[in-house]
MIVEXMI-541312 format. One record per residue (C-alpha): x, y, z; residue in three letters. Coordinates in pm, whole numbers, padded with zeros to 5 digits. Example, Ala and Ser with C-alpha at 12.3 -4.5 7.8 and 13.67 -1.06 7.14 Angstrom:
[[01230; -00450; 00780]; "ALA"],
[[01367; -00106; 00714]; "SER"],
//
This chain:
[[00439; -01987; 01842]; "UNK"],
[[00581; -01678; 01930]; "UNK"],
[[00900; -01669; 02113]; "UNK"],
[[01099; -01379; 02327]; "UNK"],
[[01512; -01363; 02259]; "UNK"],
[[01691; -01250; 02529]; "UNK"],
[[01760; -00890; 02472]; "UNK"],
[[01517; -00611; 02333]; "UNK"],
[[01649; -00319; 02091]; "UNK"],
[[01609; 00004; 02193]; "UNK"],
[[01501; 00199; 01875]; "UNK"],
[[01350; 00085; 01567]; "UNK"],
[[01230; 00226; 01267]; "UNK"],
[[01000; 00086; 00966]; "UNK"],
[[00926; 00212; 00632]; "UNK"],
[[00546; 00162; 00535]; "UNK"],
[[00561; 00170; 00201]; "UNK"],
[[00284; 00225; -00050]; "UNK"],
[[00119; -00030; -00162]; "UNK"],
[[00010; 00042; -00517]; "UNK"],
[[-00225; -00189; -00747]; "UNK"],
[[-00073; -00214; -01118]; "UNK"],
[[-00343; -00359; -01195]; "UNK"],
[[-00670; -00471; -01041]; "UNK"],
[[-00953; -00711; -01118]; "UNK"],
[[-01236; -00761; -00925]; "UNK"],
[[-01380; -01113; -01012]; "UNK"],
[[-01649; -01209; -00762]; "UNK"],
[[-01789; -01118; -00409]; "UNK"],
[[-01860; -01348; -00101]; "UNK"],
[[-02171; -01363; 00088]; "UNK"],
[[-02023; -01159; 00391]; "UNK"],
[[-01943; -00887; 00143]; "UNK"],
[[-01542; -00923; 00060]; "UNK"],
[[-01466; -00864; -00301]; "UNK"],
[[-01224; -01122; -00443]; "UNK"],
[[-01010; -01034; -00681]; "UNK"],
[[-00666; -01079; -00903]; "UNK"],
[[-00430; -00791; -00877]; "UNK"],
[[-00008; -00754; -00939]; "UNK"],
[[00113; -00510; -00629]; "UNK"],
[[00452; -00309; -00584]; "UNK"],
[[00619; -00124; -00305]; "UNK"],
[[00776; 00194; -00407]; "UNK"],
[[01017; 00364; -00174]; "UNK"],
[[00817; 00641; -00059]; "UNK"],
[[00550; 00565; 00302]; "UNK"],
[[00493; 00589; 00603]; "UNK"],
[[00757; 00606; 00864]; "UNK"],
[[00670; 00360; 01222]; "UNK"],
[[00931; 00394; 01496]; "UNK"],
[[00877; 00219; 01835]; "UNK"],
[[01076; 00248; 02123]; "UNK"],
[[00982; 00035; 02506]; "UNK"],
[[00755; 00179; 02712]; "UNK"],
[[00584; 00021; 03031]; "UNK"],
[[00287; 00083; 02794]; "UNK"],
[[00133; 00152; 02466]; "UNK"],
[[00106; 00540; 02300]; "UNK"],
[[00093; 00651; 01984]; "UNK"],
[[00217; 01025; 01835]; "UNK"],
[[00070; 01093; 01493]; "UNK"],
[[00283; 01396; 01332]; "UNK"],
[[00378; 01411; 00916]; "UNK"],
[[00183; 01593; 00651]; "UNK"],
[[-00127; 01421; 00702]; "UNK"],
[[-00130; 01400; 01042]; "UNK"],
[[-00470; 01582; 01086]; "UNK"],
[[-00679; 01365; 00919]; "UNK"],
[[-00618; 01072; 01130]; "UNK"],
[[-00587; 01238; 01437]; "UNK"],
[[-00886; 01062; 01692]; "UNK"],
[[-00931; 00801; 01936]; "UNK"],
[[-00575; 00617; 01897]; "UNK"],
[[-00784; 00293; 01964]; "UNK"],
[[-00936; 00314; 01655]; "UNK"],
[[-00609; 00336; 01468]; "UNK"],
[[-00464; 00050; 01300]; "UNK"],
[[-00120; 00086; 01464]; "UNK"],
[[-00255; 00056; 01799]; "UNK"],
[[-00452; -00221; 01681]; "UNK"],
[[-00161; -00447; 01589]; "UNK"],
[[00050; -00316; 01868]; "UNK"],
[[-00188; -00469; 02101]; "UNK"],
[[-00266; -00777; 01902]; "UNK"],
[[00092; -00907; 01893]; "UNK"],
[[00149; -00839; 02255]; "UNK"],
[[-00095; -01092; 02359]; "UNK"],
[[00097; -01311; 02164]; "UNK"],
[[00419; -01235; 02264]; "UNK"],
[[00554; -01328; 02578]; "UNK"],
[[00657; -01031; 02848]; "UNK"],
[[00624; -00806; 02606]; "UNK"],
[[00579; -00434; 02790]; "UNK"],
[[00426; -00233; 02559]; "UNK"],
[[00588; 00053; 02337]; "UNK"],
[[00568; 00457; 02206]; "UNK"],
[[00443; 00440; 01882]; "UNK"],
[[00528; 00733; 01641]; "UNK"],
[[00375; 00751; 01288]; "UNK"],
[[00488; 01027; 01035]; "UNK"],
[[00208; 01022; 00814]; "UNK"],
[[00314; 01121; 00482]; "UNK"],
[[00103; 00972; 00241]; "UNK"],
[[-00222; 01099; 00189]; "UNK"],
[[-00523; 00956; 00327]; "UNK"],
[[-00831; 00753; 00135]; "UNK"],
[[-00573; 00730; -00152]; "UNK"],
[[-00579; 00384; -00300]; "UNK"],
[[-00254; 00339; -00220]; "UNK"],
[[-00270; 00116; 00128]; "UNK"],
[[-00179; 00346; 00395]; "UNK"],
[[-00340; 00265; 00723]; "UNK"],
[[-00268; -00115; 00606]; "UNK"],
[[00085; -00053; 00561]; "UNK"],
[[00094; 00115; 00854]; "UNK"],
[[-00026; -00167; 01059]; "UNK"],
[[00227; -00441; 00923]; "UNK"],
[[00509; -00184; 00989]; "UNK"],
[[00386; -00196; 01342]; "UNK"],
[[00413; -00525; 01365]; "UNK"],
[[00742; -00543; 01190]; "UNK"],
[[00893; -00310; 01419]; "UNK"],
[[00774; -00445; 01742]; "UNK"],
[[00842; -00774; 01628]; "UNK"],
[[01234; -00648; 01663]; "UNK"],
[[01219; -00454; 01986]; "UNK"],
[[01077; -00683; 02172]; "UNK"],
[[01375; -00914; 02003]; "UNK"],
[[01021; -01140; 01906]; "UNK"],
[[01071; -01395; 01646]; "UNK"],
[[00715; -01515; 01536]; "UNK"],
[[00736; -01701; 01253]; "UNK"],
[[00567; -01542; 00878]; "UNK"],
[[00263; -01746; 00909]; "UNK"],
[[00179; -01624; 01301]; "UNK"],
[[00212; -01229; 01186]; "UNK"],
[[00041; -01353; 00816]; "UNK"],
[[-00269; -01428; 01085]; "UNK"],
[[-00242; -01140; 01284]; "UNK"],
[[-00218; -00935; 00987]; "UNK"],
[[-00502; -01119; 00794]; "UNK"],
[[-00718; -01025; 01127]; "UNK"],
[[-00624; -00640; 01121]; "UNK"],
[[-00757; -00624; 00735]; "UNK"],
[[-00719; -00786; 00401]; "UNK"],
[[-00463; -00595; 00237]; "UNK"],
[[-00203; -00600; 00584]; "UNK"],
[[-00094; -00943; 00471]; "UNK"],
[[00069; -00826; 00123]; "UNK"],
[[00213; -00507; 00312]; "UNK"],
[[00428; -00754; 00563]; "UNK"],
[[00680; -00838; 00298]; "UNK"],
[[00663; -00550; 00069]; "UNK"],
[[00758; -00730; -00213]; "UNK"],
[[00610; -00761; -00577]; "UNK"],
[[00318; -01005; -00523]; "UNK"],
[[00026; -01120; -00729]; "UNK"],
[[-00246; -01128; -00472]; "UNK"],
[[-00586; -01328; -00504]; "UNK"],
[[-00853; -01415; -00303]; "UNK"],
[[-00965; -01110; -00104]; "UNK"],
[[-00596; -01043; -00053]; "UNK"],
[[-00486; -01312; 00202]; "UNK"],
[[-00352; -01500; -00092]; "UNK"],
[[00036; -01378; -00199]; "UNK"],
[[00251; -01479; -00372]; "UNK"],
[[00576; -01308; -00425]; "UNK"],
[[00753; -01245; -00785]; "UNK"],
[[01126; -01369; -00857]; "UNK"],
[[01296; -01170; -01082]; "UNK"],
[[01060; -00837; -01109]; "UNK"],
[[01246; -00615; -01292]; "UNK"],
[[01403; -00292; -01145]; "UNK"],
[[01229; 00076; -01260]; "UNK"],
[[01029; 00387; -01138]; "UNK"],
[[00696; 00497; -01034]; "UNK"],
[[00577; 00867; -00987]; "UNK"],
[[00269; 00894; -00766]; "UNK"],
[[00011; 01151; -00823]; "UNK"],
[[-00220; 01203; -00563]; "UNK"],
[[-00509; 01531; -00616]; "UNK"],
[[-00570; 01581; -00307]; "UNK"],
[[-00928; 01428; -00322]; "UNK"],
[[-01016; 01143; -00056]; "UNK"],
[[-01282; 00887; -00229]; "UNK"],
[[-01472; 00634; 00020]; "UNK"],
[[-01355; 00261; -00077]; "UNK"],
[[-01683; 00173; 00043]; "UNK"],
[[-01856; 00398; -00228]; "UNK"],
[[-01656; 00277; -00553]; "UNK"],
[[-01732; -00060; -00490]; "UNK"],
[[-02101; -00013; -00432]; "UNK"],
[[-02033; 00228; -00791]; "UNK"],
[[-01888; -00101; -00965]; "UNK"],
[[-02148; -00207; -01172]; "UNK"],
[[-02014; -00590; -01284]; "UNK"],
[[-01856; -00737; -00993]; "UNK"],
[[-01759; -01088; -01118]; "UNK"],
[[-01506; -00950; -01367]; "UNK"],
[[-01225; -01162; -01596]; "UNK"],
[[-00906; -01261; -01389]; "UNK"],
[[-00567; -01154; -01497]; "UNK"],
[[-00389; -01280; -01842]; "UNK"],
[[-00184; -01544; -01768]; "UNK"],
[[00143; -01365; -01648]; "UNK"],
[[00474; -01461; -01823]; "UNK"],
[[00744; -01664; -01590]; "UNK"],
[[00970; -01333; -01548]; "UNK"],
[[00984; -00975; -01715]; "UNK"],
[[01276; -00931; -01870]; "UNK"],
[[01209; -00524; -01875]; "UNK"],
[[00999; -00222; -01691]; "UNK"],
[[00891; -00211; -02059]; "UNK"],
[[00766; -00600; -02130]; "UNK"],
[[00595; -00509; -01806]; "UNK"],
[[00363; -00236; -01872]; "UNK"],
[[00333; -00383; -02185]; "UNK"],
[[00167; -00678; -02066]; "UNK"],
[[-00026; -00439; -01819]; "UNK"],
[[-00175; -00282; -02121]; "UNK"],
[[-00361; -00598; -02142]; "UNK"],
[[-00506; -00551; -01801]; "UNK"],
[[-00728; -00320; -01594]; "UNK"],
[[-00819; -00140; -01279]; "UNK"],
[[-01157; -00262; -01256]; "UNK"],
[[-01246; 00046; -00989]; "UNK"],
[[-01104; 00313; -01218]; "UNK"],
[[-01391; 00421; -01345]; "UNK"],
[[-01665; 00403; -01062]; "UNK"],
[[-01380; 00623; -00883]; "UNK"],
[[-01376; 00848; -01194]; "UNK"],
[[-01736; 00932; -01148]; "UNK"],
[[-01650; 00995; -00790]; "UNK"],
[[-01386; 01254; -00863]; "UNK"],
[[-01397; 01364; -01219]; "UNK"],
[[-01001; 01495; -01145]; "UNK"],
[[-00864; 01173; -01174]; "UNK"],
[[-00923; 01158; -01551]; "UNK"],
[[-00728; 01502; -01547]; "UNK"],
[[-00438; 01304; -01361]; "UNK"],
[[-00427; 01023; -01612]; "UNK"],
[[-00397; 01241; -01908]; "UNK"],
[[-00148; 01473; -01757]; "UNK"],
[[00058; 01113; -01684]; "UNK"],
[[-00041; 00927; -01999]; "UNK"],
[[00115; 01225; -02182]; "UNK"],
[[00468; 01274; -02089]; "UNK"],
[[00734; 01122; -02320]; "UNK"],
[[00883; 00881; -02042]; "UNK"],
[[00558; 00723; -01937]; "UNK"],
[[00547; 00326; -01961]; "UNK"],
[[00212; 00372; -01848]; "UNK"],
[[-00071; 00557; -01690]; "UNK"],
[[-00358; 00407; -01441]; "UNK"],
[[-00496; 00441; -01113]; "UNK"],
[[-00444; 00270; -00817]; "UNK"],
[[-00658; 00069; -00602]; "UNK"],
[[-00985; 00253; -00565]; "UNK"],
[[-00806; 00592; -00608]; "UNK"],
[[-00768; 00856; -00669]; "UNK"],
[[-00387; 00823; -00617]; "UNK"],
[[-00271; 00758; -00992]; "UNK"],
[[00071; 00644; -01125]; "UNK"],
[[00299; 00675; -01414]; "UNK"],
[[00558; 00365; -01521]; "UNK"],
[[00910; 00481; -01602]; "UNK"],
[[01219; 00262; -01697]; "UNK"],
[[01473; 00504; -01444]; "UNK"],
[[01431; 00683; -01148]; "UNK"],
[[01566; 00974; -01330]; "UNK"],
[[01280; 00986; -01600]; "UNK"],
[[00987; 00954; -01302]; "UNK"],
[[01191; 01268; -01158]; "UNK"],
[[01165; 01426; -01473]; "UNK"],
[[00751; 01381; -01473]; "UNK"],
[[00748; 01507; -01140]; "UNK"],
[[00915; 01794; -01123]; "UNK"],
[[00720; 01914; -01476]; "UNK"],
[[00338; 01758; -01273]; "UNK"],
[[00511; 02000; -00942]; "UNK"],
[[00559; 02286; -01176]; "UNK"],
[[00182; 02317; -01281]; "UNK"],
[[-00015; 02159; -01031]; "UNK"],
[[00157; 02261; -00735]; "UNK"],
[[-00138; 02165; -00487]; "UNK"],
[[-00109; 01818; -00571]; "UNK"],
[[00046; 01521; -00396]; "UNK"],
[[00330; 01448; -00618]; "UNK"],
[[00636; 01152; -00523]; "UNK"],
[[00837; 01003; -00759]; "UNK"],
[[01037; 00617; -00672]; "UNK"],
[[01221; 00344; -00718]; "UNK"],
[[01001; 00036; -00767]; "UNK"],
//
């Protein structure tokens, strides 16, 4: 049950973070079409920005770099989708002005509209001074879409199921990511059709704790991203991306994300994904380049 504390903030802001697949196994699909699969998830520090604020009732301002390409009927956006979910649950609650800053790119394999949608409810959670407990917003988020669930916490997860299941990792060890996005939106929808074997091999068992960024990708190098290549024969250019990563000195290691065609590089410091960055900025300066903590 959802209950209303006596006082409402005034301003809040939420990062939606990326939500980036290390590595991704598809290993079945239901009758009603949901793929299930076994997949290790991180949050960089690079998203989304949600910041809410009361309002008698609900509006939503899109600005950021990729503001265009969701720009629409704000009731089919996923932020005004959860807004209005959790006020029916929440008692009094008046409504709010939304703003997103959309700066990750769009169709990217990296979670965006899903991590904008449990920032939304994060944040209005707090202004309306809410405090639903993590299974009530786990079942509002599992309604909005299967991967808003493992964006609530933002936390290293191995996810199963169709993504409802998570389960959080202890100990995950600190690094860096760099991000590579070239510009090229690819349909989810149309990789998965493009995935020829759909009841693939789970994950290896995973060890307790990594000690090390480095024991990590290691043991990554004994997984997959099952959609890699049907996305690759979507957009020949994300081969050109994993090359470019696989072959700088500080990469752990090189793979794509979700069901692309964002792309990422593992790095032991934030100061070698910086260093892959700025060399990826200098010669492919049209791309979508970020590099992060992880």
């Amino acid at each position: 049950m959802v209950t209303l504390k006596d006082t409402m903030a005034a301003r809040i802001e939420e990062l939606a973070r990326a939500k980036v697949n290390l590595a991704l196994h598809i290993t079945g699909q239901r009758e009603d079409g949901y793929h299930m699969l076994d997949s290790l998830v991180v949050f960089p520090e690079v998203g989304d920005l949600i910041s809410v604020e009361p309002a008698p009732g609900f509006s939503l301002r899109i600005t950021g770099e990729f503001s265009e390409k969701i720009q629409g009927n704000p009731s089919d956006n996923l932020v005004i989708k959860a807004a209005n979910m959790l006020a029916e649950h929440v008692p009094s609650a008046s409504g709010a002005q939304i703003e997103l800053e959309k700066s990750l790119p769009v169709a990217a394999g990296i979670g965006g509209g899903s991590a904008d949608a449990a920032a939304t409810l994060r944040a209005l959670a707090k202004i309306w001074s809410a405090s639903p407990s993590l299974a009530d917003l786990f079942g509002l988020a599992l309604s909005l879409g299967a991967d808003v669930p493992m964006c609530l916490e933002e936390k290293p997860a191995h996810i199963r199921g169709i993504g409802e299941i998570v389960e959080p990792l202890a100990d995950f060890p600190s690094g860096a990511i760099v991000l590579v996005n070239p510009m090229i939106e690819i349909s989810t929808p149309i990789t998965f059709r493009a995935l020829e074997k759909k009841d693939n091999t789970p994950l290896p068992e995973m060890p307790a704790q990594f000690g090390c960024m480095k024991a990590l990708a290691n043991w990554l190098k004994t997984c997959r991203n099952d959609l890699q290549k049907p996305a690759i024969s979507q957009a020949s250019e994300i081969s050109e991306v994993l090359d470019l990563l696989a072959s700088q000195q500080e990469t752990l290691l090189a793979r794509m994300s979700g069901s692309g065609a964002t792309c990422f590089a593992l790095c032991e410091t934030l100061e070698a994904a910086r260093k892959i960055a700025s060399h990826l900025h200098e010669i492919r300066e049209n791309w979508w380049i970020r590099a992060a903590t992880v």
